[in-house]
DRENVOGU-636211 format. One record per residue: residue in three letters; x, y, z of N, C-alpha, C in turn; residue number from 1. Coordinates in pm, 1 decimal, always signed. Example, Ala and Ser with C-alpha at 12.3 -4.5 7.8 and 13.67 -1.06 7.14 Angstrom:
("Ala"; (+1319.0; -569.0; +780.0); (+1230.0; -450.0; +780.0); (+1320.0; -330.0; +780.0); 1);
("Ser"; (+1285.0; -225.0; +708.0); (+1367.0; -106.0; +714.0); (+1290.0; +3.0; +787.0); 2);
END
This chain:
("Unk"; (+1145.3; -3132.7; +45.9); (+1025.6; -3105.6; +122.7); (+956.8; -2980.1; +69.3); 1);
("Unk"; (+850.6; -2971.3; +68.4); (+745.0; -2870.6; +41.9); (+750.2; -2748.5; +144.7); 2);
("Unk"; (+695.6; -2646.2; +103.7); (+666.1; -2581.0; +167.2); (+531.7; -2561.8; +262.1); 3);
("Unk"; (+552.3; -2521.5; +397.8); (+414.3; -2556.9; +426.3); (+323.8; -2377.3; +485.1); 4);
("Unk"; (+371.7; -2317.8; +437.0); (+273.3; -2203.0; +390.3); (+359.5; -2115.6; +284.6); 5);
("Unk"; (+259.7; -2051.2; +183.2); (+275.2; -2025.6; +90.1); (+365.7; -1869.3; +112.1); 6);
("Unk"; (+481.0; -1834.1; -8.3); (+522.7; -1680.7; -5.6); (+457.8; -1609.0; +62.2); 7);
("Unk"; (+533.5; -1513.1; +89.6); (+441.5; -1361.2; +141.1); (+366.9; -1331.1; -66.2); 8);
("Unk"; (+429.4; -1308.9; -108.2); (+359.3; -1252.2; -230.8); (+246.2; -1338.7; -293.9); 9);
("Unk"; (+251.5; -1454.6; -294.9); (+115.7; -1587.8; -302.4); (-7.5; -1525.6; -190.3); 10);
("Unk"; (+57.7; -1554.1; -59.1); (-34.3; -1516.7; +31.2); (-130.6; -1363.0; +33.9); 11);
("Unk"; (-17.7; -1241.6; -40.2); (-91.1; -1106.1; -14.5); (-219.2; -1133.8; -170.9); 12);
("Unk"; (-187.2; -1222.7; -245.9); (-236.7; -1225.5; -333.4); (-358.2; -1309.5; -355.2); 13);
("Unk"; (-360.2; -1427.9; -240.7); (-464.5; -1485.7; -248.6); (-550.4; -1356.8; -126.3); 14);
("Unk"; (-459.3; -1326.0; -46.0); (-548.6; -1179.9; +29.3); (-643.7; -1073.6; -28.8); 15);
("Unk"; (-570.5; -1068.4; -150.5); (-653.1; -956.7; -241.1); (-765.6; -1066.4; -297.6); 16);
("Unk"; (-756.4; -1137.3; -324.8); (-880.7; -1215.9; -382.9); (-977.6; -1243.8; -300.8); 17);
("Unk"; (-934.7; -1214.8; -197.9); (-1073.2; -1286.6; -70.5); (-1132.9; -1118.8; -85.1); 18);
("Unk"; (-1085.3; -990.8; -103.6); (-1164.0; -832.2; -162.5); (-1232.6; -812.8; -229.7); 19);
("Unk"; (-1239.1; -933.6; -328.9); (-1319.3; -935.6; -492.2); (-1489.7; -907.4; -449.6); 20);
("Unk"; (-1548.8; -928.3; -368.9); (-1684.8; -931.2; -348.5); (-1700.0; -775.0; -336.4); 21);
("Unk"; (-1626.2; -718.6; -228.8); (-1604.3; -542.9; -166.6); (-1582.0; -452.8; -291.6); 22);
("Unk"; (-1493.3; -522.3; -351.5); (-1458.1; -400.1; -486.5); (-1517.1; -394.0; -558.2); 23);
("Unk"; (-1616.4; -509.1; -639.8); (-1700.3; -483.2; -703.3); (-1790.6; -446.9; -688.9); 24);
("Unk"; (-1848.6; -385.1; -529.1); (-1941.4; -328.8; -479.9); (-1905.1; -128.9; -474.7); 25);
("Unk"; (-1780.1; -113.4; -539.3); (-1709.9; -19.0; -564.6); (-1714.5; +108.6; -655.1); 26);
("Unk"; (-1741.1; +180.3; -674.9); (-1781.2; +283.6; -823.4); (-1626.9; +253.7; -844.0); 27);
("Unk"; (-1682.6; +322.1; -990.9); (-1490.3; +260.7; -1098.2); (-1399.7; +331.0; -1008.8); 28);
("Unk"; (-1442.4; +472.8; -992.8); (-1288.1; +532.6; -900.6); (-1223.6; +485.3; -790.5); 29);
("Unk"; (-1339.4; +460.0; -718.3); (-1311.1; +401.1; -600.4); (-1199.5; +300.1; -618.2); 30);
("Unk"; (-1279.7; +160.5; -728.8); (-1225.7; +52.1; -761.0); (-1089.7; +49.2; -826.9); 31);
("Unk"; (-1066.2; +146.0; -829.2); (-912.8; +235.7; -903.5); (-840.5; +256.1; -780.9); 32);
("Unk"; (-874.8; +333.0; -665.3); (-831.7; +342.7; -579.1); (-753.8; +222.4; -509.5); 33);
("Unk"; (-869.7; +143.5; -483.4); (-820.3; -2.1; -367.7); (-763.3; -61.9; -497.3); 34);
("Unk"; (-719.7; -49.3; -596.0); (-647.5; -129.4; -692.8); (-523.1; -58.6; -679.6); 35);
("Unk"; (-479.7; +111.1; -655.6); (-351.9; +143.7; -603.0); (-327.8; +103.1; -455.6); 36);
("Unk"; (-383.6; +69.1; -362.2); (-370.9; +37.3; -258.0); (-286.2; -65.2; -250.5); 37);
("Unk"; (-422.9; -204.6; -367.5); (-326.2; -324.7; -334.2); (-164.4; -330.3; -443.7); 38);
("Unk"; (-157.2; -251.0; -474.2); (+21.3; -220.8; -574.9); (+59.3; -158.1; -481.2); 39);
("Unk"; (+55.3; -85.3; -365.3); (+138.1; -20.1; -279.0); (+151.5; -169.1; -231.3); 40);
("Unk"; (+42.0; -235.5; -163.9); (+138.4; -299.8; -125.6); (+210.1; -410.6; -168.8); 41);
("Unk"; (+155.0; -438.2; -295.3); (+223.9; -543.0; -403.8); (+408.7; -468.8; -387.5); 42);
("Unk"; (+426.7; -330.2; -362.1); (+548.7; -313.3; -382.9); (+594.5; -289.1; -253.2); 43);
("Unk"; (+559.2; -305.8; -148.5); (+651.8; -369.6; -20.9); (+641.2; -481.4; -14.8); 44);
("Unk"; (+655.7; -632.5; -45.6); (+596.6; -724.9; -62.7); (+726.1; -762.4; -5.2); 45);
("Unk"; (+858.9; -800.0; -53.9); (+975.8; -825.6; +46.1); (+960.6; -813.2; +187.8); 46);
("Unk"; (+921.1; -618.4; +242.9); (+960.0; -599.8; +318.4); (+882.7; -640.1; +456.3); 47);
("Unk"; (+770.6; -666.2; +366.3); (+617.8; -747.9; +478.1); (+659.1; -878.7; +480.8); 48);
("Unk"; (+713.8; -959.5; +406.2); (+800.7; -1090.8; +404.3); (+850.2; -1092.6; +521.6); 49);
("Unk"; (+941.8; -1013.9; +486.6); (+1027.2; -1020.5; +635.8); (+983.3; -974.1; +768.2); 50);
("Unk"; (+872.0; -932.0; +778.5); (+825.4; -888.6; +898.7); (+760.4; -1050.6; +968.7); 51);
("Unk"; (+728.9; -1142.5; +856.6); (+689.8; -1291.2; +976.0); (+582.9; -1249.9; +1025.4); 52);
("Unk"; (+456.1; -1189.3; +984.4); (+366.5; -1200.6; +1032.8); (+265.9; -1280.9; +1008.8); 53);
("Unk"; (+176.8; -1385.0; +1140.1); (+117.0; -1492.8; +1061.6); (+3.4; -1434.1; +1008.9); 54);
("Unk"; (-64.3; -1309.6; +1018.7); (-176.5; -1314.1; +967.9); (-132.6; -1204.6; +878.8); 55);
("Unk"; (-131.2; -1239.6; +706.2); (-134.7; -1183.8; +571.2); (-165.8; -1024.7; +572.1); 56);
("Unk"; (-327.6; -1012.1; +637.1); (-380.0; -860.0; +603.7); (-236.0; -763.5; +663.2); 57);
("Unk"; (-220.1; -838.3; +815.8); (-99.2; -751.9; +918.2); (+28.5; -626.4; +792.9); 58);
("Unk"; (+35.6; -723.7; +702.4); (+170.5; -679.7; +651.9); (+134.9; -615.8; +505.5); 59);
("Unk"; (+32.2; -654.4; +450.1); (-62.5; -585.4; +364.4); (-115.5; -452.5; +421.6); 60);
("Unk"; (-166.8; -411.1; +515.2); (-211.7; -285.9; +606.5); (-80.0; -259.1; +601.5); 61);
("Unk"; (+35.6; -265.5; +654.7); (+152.4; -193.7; +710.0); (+229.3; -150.8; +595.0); 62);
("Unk"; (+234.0; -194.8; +463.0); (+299.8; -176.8; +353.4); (+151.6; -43.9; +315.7); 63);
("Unk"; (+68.7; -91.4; +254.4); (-23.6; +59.9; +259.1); (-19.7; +197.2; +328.3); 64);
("Unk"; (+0.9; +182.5; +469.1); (+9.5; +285.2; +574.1); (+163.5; +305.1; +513.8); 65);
("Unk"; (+275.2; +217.6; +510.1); (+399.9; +286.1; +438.5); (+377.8; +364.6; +313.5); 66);
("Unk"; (+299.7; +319.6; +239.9); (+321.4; +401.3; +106.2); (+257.5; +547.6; +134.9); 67);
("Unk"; (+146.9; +492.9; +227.0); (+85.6; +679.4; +261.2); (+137.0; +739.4; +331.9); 68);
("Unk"; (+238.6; +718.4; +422.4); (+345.9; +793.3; +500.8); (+436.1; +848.0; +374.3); 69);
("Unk"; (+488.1; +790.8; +316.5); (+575.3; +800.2; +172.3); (+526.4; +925.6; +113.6); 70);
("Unk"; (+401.0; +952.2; +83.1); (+306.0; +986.6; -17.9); (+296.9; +1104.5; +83.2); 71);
("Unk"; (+231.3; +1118.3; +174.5); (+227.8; +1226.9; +275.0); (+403.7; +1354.5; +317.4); 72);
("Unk"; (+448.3; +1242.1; +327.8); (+572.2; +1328.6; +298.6); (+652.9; +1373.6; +213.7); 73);
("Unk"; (+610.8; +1311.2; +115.1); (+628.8; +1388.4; -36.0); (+502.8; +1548.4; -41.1); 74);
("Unk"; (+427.7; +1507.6; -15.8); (+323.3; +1645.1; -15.0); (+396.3; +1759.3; +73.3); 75);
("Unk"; (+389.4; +1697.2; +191.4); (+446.6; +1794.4; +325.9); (+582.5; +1859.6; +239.5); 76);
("Unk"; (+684.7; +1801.5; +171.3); (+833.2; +1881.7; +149.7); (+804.4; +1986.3; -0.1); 77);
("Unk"; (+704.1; +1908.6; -82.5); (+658.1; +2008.6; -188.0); (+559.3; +2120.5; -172.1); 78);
("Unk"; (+474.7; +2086.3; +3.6); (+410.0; +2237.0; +46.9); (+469.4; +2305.2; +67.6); 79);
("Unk"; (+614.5; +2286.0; +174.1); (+714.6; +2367.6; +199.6); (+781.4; +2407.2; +91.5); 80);
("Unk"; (+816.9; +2380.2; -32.7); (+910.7; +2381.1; -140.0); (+824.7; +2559.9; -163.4); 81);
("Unk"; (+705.2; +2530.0; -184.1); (+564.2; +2629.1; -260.2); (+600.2; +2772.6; -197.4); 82);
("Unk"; (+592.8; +2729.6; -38.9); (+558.0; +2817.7; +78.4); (+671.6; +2934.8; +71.0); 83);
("Unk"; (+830.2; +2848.5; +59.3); (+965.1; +2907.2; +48.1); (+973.0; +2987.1; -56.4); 84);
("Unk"; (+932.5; +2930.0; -170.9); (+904.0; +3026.1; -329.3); (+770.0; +3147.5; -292.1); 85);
("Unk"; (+733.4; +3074.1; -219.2); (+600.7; +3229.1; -262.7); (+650.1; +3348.2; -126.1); 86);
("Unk"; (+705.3; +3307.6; -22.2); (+767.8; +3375.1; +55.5); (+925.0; +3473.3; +9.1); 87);
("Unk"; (+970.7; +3377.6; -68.0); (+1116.2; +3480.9; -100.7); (+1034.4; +3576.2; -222.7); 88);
("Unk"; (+909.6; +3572.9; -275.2); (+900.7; +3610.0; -371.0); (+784.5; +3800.6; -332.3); 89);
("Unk"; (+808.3; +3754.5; -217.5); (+704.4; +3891.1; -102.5); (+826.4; +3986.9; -53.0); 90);
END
């Protein structure tokens, strides 16, 4: 028997294609930008799998907002890293 809806990774991917009109309405950086967006979430793509959500964008948004939580708290422990060095250094 067939499958009767497609991967999470088919699906985030025909998702990004329904964007194609928006991005090319994009300056290059920008269009650089929402092109790391959709690889953030090209790389939770398992973990939005498993979340079973029927509507595609749901788990596409939630893998993005993960990578910028990710990304945000990498900043936050290397401000503190800065803060600790320029403080022992007073």
């Amino acid at each position: 028997m067939g499958r009767t809806i497609p991967s999470f990774r088919i699906a985030l991917e025909q998702e990004i294609e329904t964007w194609k009109h928006y991005k090319k309405a994009l300056s290059k950086g920008s269009r650089r930008n929402l092109e790391e967006l959709f690889n953030a979430a090209r790389n939770y793509c398992s973990a939005a799998s498993n979340a079973v959500r029927p509507i595609r964008f749901q788990g596409m948004f939630m893998a993005i907002v993960a990578e910028h939580g990710m990304r945000l708290a990498n900043i936050a422990n290397e401000t503190e890293k800065m803060r600790l060095e320029i403080h022992a250094r007073d």
